[in-house]
N, C-alpha and C positions, 0 to 999 in steps of 0.2 A: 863759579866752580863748574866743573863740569860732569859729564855721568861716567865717563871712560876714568877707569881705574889708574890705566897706564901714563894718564897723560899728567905732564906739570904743572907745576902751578906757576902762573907768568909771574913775574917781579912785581907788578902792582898787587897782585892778591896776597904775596907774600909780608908786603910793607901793610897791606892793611890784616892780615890776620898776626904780624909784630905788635901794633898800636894797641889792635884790641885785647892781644893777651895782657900788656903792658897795664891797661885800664882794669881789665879784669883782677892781677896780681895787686892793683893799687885800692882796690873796693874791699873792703874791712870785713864785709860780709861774704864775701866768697874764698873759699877755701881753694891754697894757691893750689894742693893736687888735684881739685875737682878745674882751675881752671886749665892744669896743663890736661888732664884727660879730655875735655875739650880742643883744647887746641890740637893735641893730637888727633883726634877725629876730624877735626876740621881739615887738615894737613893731607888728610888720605886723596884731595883728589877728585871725590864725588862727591856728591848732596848726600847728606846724612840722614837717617831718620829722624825721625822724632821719637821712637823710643829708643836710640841711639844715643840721644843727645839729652835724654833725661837719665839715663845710666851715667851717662859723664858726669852728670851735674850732680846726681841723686843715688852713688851706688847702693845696694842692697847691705846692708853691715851682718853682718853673721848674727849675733842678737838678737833681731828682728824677727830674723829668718827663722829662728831655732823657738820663740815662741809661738 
């Protein structure tokens, strides 16, 4: 991936972040809207954070938040 926002993402990184979401959707244990909120971050173009990508995985649930 790259750090520029603007740029695209080439057709190989495309076909591998397809397979990975594909893997992702097919693993029992993860929740297909936390893998698409990743794949969407991942999509954006630039290297993600890490606590970018624990949001994706791990959002905050209002519950939580409110105890």
């Amino acid at each position: 991936m790259t750090e520029e926002q603007d740029e695209p993402l080439s057709p190989t990184v495309k076909k591998v972040l397809d397979a990975y979401l594909n893997a992702l959707k097919e693993d029992s244990e993860i929740d297909d809207e936390a893998a698409g909120r990743l794949n969407d971050l991942l999509r954006k173009g630039k290297v993600p954070k890490p606590e970018n990508i624990d949001v994706a995985l791990f959002p905050a649930h209002d519950d939580k938040a409110a105890s």
